[in-house]
C-alpha positions as CSV (number, residue, x, y, z in Angstrom):
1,X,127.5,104.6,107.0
2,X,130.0,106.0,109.4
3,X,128.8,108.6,112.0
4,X,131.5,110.8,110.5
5,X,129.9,110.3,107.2
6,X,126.4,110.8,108.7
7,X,127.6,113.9,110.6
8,X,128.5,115.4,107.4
9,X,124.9,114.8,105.4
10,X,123.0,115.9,108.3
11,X,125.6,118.9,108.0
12,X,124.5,119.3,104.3
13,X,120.9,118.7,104.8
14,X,120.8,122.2,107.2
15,X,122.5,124.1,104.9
16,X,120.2,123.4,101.9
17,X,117.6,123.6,104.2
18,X,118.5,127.3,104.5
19,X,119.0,127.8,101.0
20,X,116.0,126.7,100.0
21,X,113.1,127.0,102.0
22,X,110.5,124.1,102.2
23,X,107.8,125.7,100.1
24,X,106.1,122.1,99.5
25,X,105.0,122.6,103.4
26,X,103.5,126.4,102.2
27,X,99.7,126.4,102.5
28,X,98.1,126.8,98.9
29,X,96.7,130.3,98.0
30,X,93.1,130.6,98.4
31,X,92.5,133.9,96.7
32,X,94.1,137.6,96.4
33,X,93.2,140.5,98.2
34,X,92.3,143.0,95.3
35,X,90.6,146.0,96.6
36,X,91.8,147.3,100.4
37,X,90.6,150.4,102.0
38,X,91.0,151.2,105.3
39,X,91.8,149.5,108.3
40,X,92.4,145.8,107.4
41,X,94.1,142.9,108.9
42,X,94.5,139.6,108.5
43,X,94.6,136.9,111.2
44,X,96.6,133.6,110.8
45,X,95.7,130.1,112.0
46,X,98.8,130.7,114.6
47,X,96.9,134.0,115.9
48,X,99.1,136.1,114.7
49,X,97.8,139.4,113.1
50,X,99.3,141.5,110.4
51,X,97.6,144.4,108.0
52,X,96.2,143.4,105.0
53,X,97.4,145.0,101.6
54,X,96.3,144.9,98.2
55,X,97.6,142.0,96.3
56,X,98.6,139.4,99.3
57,X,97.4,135.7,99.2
58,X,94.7,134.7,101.3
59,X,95.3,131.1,102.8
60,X,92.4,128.4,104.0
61,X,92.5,128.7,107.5
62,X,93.0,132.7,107.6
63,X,90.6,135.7,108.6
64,X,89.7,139.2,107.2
65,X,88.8,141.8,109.9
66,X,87.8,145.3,109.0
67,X,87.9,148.1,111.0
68,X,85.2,151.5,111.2
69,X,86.2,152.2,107.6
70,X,87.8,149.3,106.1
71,X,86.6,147.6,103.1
72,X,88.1,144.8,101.2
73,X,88.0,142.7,97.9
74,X,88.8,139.1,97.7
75,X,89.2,137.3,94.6
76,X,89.4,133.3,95.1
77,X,91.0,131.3,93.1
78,X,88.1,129.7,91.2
79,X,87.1,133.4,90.1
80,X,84.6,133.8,92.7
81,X,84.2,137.2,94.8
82,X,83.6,138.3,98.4
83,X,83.4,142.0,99.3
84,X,83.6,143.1,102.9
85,X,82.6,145.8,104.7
86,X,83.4,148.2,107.7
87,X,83.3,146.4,111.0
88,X,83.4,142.7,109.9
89,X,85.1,139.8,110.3
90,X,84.8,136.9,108.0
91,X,87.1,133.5,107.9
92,X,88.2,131.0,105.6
93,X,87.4,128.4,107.3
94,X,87.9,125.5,104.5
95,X,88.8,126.3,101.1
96,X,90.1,123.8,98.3
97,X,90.2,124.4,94.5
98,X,91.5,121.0,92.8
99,X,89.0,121.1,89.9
100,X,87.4,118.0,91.5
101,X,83.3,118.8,92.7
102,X,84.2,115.4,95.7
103,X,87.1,117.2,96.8
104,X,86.4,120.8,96.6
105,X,85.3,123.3,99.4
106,X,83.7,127.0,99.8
107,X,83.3,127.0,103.6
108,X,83.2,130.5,105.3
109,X,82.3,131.9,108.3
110,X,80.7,135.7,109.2
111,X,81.1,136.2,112.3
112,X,80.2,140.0,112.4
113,X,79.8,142.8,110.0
114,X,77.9,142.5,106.6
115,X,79.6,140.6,103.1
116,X,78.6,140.3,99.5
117,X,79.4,137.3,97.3
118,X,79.7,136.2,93.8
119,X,79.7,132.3,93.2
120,X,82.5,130.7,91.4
121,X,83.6,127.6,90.0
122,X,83.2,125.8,93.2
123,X,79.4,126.7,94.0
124,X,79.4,125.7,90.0
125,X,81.1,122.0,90.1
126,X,79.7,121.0,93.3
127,X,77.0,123.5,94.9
128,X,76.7,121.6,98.1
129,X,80.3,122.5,99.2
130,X,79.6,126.2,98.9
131,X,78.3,127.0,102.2
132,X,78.7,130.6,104.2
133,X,77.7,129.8,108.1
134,X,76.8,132.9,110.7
135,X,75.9,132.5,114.2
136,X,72.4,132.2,113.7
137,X,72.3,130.2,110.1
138,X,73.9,128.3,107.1
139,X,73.4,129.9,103.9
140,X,73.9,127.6,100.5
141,X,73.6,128.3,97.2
142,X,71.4,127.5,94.4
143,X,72.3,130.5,92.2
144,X,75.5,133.3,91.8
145,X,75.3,136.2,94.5
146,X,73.9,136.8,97.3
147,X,74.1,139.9,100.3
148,X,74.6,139.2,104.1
149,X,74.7,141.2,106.8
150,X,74.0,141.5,110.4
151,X,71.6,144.3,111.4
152,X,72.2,146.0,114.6
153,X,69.5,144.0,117.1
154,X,71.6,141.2,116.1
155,X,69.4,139.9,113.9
156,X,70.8,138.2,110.0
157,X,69.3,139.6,107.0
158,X,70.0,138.0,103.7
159,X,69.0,138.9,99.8
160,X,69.8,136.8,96.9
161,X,71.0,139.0,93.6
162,X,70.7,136.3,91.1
163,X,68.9,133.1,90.8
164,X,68.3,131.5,94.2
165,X,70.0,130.5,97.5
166,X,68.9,128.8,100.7
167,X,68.8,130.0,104.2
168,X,68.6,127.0,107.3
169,X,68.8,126.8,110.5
170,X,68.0,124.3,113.5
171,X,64.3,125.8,112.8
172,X,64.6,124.8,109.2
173,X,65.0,126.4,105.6
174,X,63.8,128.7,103.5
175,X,64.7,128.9,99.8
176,X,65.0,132.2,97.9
177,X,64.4,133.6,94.6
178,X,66.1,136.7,93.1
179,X,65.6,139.9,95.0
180,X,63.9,137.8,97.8
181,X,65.5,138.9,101.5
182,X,64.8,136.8,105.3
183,X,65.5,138.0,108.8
184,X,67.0,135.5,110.7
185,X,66.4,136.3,114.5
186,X,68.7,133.2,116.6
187,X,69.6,129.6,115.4
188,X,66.3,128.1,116.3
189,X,63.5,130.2,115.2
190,X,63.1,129.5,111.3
191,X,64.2,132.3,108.8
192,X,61.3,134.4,108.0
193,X,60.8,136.3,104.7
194,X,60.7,140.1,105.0
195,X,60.5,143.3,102.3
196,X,63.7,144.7,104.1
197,X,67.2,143.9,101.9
198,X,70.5,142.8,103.5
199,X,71.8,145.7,105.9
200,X,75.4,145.8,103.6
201,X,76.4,149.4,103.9
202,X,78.9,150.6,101.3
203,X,81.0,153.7,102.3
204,X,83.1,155.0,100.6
205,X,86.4,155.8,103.1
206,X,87.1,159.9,103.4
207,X,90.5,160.8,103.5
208,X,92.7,164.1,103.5
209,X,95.8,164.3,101.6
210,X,98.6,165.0,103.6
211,X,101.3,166.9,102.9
212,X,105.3,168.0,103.5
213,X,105.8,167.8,106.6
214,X,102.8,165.2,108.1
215,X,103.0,162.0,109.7
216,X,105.1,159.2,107.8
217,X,104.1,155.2,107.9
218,X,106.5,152.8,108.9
219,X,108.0,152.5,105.3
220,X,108.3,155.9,105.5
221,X,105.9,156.9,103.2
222,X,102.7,159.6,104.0
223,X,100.7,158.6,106.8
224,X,97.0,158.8,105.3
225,X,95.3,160.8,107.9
226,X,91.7,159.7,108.5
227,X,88.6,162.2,108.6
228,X,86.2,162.7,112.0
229,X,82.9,161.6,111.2
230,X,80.5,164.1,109.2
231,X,78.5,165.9,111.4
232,X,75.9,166.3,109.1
233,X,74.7,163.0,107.3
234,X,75.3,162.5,103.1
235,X,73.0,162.3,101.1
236,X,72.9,158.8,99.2
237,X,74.1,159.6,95.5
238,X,71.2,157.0,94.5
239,X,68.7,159.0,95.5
240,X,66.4,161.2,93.5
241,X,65.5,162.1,90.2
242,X,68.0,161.4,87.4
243,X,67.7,162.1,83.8
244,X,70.7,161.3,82.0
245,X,70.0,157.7,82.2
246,X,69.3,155.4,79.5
247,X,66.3,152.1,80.1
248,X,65.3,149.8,78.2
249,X,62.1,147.0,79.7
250,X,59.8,144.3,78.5
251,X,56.6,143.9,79.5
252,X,53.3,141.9,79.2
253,X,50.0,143.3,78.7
254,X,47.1,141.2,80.5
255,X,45.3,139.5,80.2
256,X,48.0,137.0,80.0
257,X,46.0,133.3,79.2
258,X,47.5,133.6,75.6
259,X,50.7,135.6,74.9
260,X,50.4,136.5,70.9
261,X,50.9,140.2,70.6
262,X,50.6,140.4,74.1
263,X,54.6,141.4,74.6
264,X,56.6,144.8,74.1
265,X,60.2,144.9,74.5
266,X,61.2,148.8,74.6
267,X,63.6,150.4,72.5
268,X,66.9,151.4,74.2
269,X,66.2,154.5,75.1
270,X,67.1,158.0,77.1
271,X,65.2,158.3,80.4
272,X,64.4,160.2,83.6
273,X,64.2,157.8,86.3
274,X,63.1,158.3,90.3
275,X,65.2,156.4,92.4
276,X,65.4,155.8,96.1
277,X,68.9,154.2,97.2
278,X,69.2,152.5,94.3
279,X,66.0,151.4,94.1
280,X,63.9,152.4,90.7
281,X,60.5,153.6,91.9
282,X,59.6,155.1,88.1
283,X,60.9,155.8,85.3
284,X,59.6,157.8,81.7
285,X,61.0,156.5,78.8
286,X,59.4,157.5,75.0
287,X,56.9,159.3,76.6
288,X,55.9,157.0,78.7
289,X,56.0,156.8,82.8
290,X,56.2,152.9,84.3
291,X,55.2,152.7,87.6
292,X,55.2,149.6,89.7
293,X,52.3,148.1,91.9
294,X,54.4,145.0,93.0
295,X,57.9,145.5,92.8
296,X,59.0,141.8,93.0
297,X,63.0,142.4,92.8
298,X,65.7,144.8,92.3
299,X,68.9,145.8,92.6
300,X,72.4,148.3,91.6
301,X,75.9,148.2,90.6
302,X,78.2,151.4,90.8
303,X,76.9,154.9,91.8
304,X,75.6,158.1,90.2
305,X,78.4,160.1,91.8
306,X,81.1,158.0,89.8
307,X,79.2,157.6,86.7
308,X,78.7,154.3,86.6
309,X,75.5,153.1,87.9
310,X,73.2,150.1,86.3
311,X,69.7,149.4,88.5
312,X,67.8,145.8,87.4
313,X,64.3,144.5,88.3
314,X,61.4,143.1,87.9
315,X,57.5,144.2,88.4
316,X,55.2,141.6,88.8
317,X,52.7,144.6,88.0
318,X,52.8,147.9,86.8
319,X,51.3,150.8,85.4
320,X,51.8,152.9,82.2
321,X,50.9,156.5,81.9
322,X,48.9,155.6,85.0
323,X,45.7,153.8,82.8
324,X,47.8,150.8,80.8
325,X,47.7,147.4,83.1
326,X,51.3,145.7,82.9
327,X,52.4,142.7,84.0
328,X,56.1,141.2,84.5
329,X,57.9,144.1,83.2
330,X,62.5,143.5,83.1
331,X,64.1,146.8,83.2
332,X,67.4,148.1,83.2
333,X,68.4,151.3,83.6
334,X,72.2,153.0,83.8
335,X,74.7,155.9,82.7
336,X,75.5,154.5,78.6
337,X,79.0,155.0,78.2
338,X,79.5,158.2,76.7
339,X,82.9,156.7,74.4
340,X,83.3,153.3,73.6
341,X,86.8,151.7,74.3
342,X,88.4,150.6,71.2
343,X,90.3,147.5,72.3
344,X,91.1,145.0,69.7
345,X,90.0,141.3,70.7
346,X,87.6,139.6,72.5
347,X,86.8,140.0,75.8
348,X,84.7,138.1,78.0
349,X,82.5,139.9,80.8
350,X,81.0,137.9,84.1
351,X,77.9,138.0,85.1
352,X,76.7,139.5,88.1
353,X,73.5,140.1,88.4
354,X,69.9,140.7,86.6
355,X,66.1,139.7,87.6
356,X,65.1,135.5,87.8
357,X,63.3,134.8,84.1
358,X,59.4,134.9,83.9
359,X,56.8,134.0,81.8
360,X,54.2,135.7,80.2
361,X,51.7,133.9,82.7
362,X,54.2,134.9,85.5
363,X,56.2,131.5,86.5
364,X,59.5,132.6,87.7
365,X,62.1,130.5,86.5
366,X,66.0,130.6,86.7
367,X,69.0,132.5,85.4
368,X,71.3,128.9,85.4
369,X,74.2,131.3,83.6
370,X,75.3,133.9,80.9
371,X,78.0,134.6,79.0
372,X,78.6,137.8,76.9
373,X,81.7,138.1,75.0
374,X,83.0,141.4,72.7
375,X,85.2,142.7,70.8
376,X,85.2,146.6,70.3
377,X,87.8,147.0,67.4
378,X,85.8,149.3,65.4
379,X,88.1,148.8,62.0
380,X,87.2,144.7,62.0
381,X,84.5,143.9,59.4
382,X,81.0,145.1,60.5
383,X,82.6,147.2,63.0
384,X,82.2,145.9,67.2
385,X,80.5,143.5,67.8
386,X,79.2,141.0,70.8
387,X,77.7,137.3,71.5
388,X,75.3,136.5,74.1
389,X,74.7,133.3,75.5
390,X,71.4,133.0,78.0
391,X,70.9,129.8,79.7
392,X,67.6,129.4,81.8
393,X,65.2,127.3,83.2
394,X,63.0,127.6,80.5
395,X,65.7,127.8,77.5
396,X,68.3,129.4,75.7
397,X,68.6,132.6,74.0
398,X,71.1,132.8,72.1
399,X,72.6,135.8,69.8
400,X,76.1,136.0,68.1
401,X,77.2,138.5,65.9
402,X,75.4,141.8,67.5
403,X,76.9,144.7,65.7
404,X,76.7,148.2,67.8
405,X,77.8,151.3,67.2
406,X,77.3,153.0,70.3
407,X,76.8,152.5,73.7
408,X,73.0,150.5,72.9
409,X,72.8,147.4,71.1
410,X,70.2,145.2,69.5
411,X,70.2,141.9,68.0
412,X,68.1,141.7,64.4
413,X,65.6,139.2,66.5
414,X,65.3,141.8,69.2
415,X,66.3,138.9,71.3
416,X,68.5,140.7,73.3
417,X,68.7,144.6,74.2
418,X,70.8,146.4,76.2
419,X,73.5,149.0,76.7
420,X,77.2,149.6,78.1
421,X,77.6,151.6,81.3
422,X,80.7,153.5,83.0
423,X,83.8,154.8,82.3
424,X,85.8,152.4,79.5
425,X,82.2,150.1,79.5
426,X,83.1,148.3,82.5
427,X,79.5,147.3,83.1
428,X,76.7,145.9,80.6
429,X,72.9,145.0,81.0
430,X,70.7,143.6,78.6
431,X,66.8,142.5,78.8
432,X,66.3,139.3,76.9
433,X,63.2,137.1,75.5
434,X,62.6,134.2,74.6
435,X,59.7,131.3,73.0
436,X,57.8,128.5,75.1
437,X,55.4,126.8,73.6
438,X,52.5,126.5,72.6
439,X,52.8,130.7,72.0
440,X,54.2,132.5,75.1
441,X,57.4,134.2,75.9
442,X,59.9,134.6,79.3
443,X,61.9,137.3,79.7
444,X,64.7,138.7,82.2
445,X,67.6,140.6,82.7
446,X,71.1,140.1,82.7
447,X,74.2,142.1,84.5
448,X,77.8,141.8,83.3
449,X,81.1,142.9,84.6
450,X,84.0,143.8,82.4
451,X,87.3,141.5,82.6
């Protein structure tokens, strides 16, 4: 070839080159940011920093820092979810989604603040590439959420949601159950198992409205001006006495050495519950006040202020009308959905939290996964209708063909109870039970998050 020849392909090569960009070189996506509030940037691998806004990529490689109030929502690309609060900064250190468990990777880093996590297909395909490192331990996970956070000593505190997780260090591990929390104090004294839950503050971000006249952005849009701090502190909308809820529980009445007759699953019911930040300390339902003497695990979604709270746990004992023994008793208690959407074809909710399975002797077992499917056209035959799917460590429960007509539902076993909560029934929780042999019974609870 000529170098006139050669001078005019190189010639050609630089212009296409400007035309079309080399997006082959582009780093994959490794998720979407789909909740911002706040200050929030993100941080390249080059250094560079820019603000983070709802519906950007996230790439391997990048990091999330949030400011006083900034909050953000990350959905990865294998459906799982990480939700960040004020004053943290968490990386992507090593993420890969090919489908293949040898080739994926979940590897993250917390290097201040406080995060929440959901599990997706990764920590599914391949649990051993799912890991979250901190500066004082390595947390890996054996179930589907889990809440980390650093508390202001310095110290780590970490709770598990659902099903288990494991927290090591160069003193050693410590495996979780759900609702089980450690405090992590450096990276070589061994985690040690504590009452006290993850410190993962949730604020919601106060803002004025601004108006003619105000500060503009750079796009020339309204500056959002932030608030000064309250003077006075709020009071947590999770806290009190509340009785427009709705619960529904299963218990076991000792003694427990056989199990006929020994069970009650509760009808779905209304309810005045006493709660303290989230927490169900007691609840009347029928009648009848539950109290707990061991409160073995619990935890929340949404808020009272917003109308759409759901609380979960489990007792390992309790009381009933203060003179009735009970032993592992499941509740679930929430605001019902006051009108039921009325969208034709099935939709499938996530799960997102609920209480580990236990027998009627009290073996705690494992929530391995749920699925919960409906459709709420109410003009198909038989009206809505649902399908639950339970997978645990000590069987299945399963139940198709629930028909509901309001908020509650039951299937004809009583298998499965439960009810829709929020605006539009973006949240549902169910209590299930199921047989072991020779004549006993586990039960749990289950969380689920609309599409």
């Amino acid at each position: 070839m000529t170098p006139h020849i050669k001078l005019q392909h190189t010639a050609l090569a630089m212009a296409l080159a400007a035309i079309y960009p080399l997006q082959a070189l582009a780093a994959p996506s490794a998720g979407v940011a789909q909740f911002i509030a706040g200050d929030v940037n993100v941080r390249r691998a080059d250094g560079g920093t820019t603000a983070l806004v709802k519906g950007k990529d996230i790439e391997s490689g990048q990091a999330i820092l949030t400011g006083a109030s900034g909050r953000a929502q990350v959905r990865f690309t294998d459906g799982g979810l990480v939700s960040l609060q004020p004053n943290t900064e968490f990386k992507v250190a090593n993420y890969v989604d090919k489908a293949d468990p040898k080739e994926d990777r979940f590897l993250v880093d917390l290097l201040r603040g406080s995060m929440r996590a959901i599990t997706g297909l990764i920590g599914k395909r391949n649990r051993e590439n799912y890991k979250v490192t901190t500066t004082t331990a390595t947390i890996g996970i054996r179930g589907s959420g889990f809440n980390v956070g650093y508390n202001p000593d310095g110290s780590l505190g970490v709770t598990t949601e659902l099903d288990a997780i494991e927290v090591c260090n160069a003193g050693g591990c410590v495996g979780l159950t759900a609702g089980e929390s450690v405090r992590v104090i450096n990276n070589t004294d061994a985690p040690v198992r504590t009452n006290v839950r993850a410190n993962v503050p949730t604020p919601a971000p106060e803002r004025d409205p601004v108006t003619v006249g105000d500060k503009v952005n750079s796009d020339g849009g309204a500056a959002i001006v932030e608030k000064p701090p309250a003077s006075t502190p709020v009071a947590d909308p999770n806290t009190g006495t509340f009785t427009n809820l709705t619960a529904v529980a299963h218990y076991h009445i000792p003694p427990v050495t056989s199990d006929p007759n020994g069970s009650f699953t509760g009808p779905v019911a209304s309810a005045s519950v006493v709660m303290n930040t989230g927490k169900v300390s007691e609840f009347e339902s029928s009648g009848n006040v539950f109290k707990p003497t061991v409160n073995t695990a619990a935890g929340s979604f949404g808020s009272m202020a917003t109308n759409d709270f759901i609380g979960w746990g489990n007792w390992a004992t309790a009381t009933k009308n203060g003179s009735t023994n009970l032993a592992q008793l499941h509740y679930i208690v929430g605001q019902a959905t006051p009108v039921l959407p009325t969208t034709v074809g099935i939709s499938s909710y996530t799960l997102i939290g609920g209480s580990a399975p236990t027998t009627y002797t009290g073996t705690s077992g494992t929530l391995n996964s749920a699925t919960f499917s409906v459709n709420f056209d109410p003009v198909q035959p038989g009206g809505p209708m649902l399908s639950v799917n339970i997978n645990t460590s000590f069987g299945n429960v399963v139940e198709n063909f629930v028909y509901f007509s309001s908020s509650s539902f039951s299937s004809g076993s009583g298998a499965v109870k439960g009810m829709f909560t929020g605006p539009n029934a973006n949240r549902a929780g169910l209590i299930y039970t199921g047989a072991i042999s020779p004549a006993g019974s586990y039960s749990g609870s289950a969380i689920f998050q609309a599409p």
